[in-house]
C-alpha positions as CSV (number, residue, x, y, z in Angstrom):
1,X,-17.0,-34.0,13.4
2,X,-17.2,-32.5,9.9
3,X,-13.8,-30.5,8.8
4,X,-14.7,-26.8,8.6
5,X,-14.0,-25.6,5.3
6,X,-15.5,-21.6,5.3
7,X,-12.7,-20.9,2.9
8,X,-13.5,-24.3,0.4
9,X,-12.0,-23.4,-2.9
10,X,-10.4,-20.7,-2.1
11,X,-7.1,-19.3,-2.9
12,X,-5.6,-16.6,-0.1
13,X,-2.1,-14.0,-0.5
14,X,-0.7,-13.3,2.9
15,X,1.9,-11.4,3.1
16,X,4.5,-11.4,6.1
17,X,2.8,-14.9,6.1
18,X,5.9,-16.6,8.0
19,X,5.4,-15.3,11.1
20,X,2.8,-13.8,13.9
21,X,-0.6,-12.4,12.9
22,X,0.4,-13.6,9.6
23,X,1.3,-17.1,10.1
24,X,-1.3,-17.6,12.5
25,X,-4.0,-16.9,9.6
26,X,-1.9,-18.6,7.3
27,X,-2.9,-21.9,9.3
28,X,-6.0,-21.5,9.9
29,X,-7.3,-20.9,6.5
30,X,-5.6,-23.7,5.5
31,X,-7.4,-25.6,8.3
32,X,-10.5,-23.9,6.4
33,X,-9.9,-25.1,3.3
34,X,-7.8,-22.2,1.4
35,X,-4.9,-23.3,-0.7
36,X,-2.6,-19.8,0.9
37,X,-0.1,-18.2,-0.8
38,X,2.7,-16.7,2.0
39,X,5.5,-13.9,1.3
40,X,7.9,-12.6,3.2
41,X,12.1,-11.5,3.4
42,X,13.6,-13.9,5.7
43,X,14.0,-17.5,3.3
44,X,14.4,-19.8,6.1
45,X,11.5,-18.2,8.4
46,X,8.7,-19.0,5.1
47,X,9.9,-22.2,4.4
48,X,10.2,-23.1,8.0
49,X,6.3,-21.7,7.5
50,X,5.8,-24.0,4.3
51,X,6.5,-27.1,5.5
52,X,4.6,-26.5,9.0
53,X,1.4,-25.3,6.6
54,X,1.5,-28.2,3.9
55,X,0.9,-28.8,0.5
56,X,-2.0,-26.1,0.4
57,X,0.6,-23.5,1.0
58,X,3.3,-22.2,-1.0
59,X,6.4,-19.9,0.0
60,X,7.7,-17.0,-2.3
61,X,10.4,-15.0,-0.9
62,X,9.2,-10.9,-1.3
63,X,10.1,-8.3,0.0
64,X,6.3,-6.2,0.6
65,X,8.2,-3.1,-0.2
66,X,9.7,-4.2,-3.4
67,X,6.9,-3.9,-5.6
68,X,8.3,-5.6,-9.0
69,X,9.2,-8.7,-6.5
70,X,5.5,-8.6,-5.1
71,X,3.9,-8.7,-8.5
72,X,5.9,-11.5,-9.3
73,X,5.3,-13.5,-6.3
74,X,1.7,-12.9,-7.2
75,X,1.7,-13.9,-10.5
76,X,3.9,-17.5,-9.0
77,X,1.2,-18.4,-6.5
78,X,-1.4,-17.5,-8.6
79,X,0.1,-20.1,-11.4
80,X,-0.1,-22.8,-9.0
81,X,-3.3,-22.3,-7.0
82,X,-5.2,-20.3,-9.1
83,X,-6.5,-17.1,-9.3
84,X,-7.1,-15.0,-5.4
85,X,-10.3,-14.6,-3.9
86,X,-8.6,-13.5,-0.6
87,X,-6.0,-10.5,0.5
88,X,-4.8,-10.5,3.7
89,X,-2.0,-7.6,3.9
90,X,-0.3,-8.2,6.9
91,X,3.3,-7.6,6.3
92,X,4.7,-4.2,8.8
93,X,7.2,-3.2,10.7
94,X,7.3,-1.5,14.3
95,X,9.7,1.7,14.5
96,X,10.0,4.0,17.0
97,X,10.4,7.8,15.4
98,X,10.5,10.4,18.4
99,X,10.2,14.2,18.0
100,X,13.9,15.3,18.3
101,X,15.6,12.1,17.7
102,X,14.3,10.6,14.0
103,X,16.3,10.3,10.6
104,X,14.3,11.4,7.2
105,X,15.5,7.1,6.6
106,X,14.0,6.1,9.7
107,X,10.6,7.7,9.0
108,X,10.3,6.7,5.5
109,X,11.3,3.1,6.1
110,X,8.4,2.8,8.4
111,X,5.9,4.4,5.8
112,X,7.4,2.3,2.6
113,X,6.7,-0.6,4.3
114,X,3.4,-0.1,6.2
115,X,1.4,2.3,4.0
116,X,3.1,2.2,0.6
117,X,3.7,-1.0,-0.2
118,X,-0.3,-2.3,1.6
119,X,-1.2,-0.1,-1.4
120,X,1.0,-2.0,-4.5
121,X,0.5,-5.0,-3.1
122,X,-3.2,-4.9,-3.4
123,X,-2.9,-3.0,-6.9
124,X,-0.7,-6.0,-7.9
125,X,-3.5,-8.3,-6.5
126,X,-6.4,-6.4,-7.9
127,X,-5.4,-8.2,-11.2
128,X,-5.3,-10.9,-10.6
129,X,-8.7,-11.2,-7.8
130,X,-11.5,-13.0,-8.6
131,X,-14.6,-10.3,-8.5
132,X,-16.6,-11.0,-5.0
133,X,-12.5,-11.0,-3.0
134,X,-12.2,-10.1,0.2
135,X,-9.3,-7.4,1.0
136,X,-8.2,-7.5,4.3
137,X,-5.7,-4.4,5.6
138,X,-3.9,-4.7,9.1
139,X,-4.4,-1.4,10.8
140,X,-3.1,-1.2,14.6
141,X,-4.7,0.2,17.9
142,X,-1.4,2.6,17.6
143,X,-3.6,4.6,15.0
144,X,-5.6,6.1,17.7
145,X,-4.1,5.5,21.0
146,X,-1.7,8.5,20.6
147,X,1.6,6.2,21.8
148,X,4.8,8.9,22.2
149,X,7.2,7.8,19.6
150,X,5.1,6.3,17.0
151,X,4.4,9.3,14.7
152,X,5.4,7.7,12.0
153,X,3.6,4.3,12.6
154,X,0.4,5.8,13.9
155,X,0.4,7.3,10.5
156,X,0.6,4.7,8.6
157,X,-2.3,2.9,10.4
158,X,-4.6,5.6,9.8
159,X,-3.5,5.8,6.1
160,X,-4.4,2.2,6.1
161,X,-8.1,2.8,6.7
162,X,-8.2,6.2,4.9
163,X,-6.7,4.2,2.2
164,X,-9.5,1.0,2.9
165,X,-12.3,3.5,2.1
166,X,-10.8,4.7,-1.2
167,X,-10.4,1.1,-2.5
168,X,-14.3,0.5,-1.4
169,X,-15.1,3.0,-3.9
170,X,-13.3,1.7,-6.4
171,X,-13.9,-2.1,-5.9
172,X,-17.1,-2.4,-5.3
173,X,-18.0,-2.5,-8.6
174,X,-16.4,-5.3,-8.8
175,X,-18.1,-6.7,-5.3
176,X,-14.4,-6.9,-3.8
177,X,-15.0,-6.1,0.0
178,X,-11.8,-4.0,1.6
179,X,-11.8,-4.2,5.0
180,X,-9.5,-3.2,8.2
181,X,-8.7,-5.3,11.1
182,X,-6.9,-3.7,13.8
183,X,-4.6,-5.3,16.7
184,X,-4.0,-4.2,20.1
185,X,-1.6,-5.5,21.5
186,X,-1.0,-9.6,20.7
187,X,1.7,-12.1,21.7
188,X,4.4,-12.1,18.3
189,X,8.0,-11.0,17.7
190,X,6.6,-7.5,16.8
191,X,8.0,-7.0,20.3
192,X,11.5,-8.5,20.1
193,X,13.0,-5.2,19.9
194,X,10.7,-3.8,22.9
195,X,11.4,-6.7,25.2
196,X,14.2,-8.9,24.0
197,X,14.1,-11.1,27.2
198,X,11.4,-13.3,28.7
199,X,11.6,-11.0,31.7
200,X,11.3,-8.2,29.8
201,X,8.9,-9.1,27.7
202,X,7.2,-10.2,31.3
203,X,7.0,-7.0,32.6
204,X,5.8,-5.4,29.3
205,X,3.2,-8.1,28.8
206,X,1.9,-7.1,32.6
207,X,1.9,-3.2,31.4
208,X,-0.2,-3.5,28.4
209,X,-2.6,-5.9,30.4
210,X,-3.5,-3.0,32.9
211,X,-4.2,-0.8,29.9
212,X,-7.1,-3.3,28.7
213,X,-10.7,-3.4,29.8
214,X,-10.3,-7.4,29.7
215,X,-6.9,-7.3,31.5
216,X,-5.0,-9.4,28.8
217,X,-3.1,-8.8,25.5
218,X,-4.3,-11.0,22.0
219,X,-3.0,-14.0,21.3
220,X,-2.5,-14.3,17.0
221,X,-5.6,-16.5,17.0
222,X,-7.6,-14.1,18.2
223,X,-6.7,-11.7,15.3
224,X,-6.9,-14.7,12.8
225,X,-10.0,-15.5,13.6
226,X,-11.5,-12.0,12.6
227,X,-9.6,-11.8,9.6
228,X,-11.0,-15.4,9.0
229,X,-14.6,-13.6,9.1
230,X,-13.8,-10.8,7.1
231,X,-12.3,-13.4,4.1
232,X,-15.6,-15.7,4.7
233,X,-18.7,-15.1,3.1
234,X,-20.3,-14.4,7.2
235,X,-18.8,-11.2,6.4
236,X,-20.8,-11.0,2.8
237,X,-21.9,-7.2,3.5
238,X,-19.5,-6.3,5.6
239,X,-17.8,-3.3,3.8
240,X,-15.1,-0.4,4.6
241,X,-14.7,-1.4,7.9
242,X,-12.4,-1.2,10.3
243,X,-12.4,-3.8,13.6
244,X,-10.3,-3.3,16.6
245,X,-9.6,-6.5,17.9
246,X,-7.6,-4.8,21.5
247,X,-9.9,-6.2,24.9
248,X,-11.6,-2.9,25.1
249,X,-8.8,-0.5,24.7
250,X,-9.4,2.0,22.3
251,X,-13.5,1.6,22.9
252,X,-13.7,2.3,26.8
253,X,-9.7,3.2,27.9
254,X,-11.7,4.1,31.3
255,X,-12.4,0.7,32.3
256,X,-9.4,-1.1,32.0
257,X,-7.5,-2.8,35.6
258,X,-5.4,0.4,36.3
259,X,-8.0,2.6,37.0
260,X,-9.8,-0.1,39.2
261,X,-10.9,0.8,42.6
């Protein structure tokens, strides 16, 4: 069989590429062909990523909400692979922030690192894209689906595609696409926290499943694989969009196993 190469020639930035979503799109565009460039905080979790992804991959330790250390890491991967053609920012953080029980710290720690910091890392990319990138913005179910707790998150998920259609408008002179993809529910440590037993995790696993139309939560892949179509030129005029990639949940909540007959 021929290797599959959709992303021949191509250099990728992925950030909170050592783990989950991230990790799982990290390998497969290197399985495509990309040479990837992965950031992230935790040292031993991105080179424990490096060495799994090979020499088409490089690890630089960057914190998403430090924006000095983003452009940096930019600038690094860009001086070994070459200038970017492909976006993928990935990196977030869950955090619950209830009415009557959230910090001013709490709240703003969950919007420097999922709204604030998607935005200066794609301004520190911006310069150094090739014209004709592909921007790719992780957006969440959680924007819609009116979860108690999650004001804060929800917020910055919307932001996140409010934000996507600005950068359209500004890009597309340069034929850089800026896109959304948007998770339900998938199988990473995103739920640690949530469910920090195999019982527990179990139990929530079966709870989300009832809530979808195809009665399952993602697996990374399946998220990886989208953002693999957005990056590809199959996605050539696909612009300021934003795909949920949830079973059925936020399209047709109706039909999902615990309202079955």
């Amino acid at each position: 069989m021929a290797m599959a190469n959709r992303l021949a020639n191509k250099t990728a930035l992925i950030t909170g590429g050592n783990s989950g979503i991230g990790l799982a799109t990290a390998k497969l565009f290197v399985a495509e062909g990309a040479r990837v460039i992965i950031t992230g905080r935790n040292k031993e979790t991105l080179e424990a990523a490096a060495k799994e992804l090979g020499p088409n991959a490089f690890a630089v330790v960057a914190d998403a909400t430090d924006v000095a250390a983003t452009e940096a890491a930019i600038k690094k991967g860009v001086e070994k692979f070459g200038k970017l053609d492909i976006v993928f920012a990935n990196a977030g953080i869950p955090g619950g922030t209830p009415i009557g029980g959230t910090t001013l710290a709490a709240f703003e720690n969950v919007i420097r690192t999922n709204l604030t910091a998607v935005f200066f890392t794609v301004q520190a990319a911006v310069a150094q894209i090739n014209d004709g990138g592909s921007i790719i913005l992780n957006g969440s179910v959680i924007s819609v689906l009116g979860n108690p707790g999650w004001s804060a998150y929800a917020a910055t998920k919307a932001g996140v595609t409010a934000m996507a259609r600005v950068m359209v408008s500004e890009l597309s002179p340069r034929g850089i696409r800026v896109n959304v993809v948007a998770p339900g529910a998938v199988r990473t440590p995103i739920w640690n926290g949530l469910a920090p037993t195999a019982d527990a995790f179990a139990a929530l696993e079966k709870r989300l499943a009832g809530t979808t139309p195809l009665g399952r939560i993602a697996e990374p892949d399946h998220i990886a694989k989208t953002v693999l179509f957005l990056a590809s030129d199959d996605a050539a005029h696909v612009q300021g969009q934003e795909i949920f990639v949830d079973g059925g949940a936020t399209s047709s909540p109706a039909g999902a196993p615990v309202f079955r007959a």
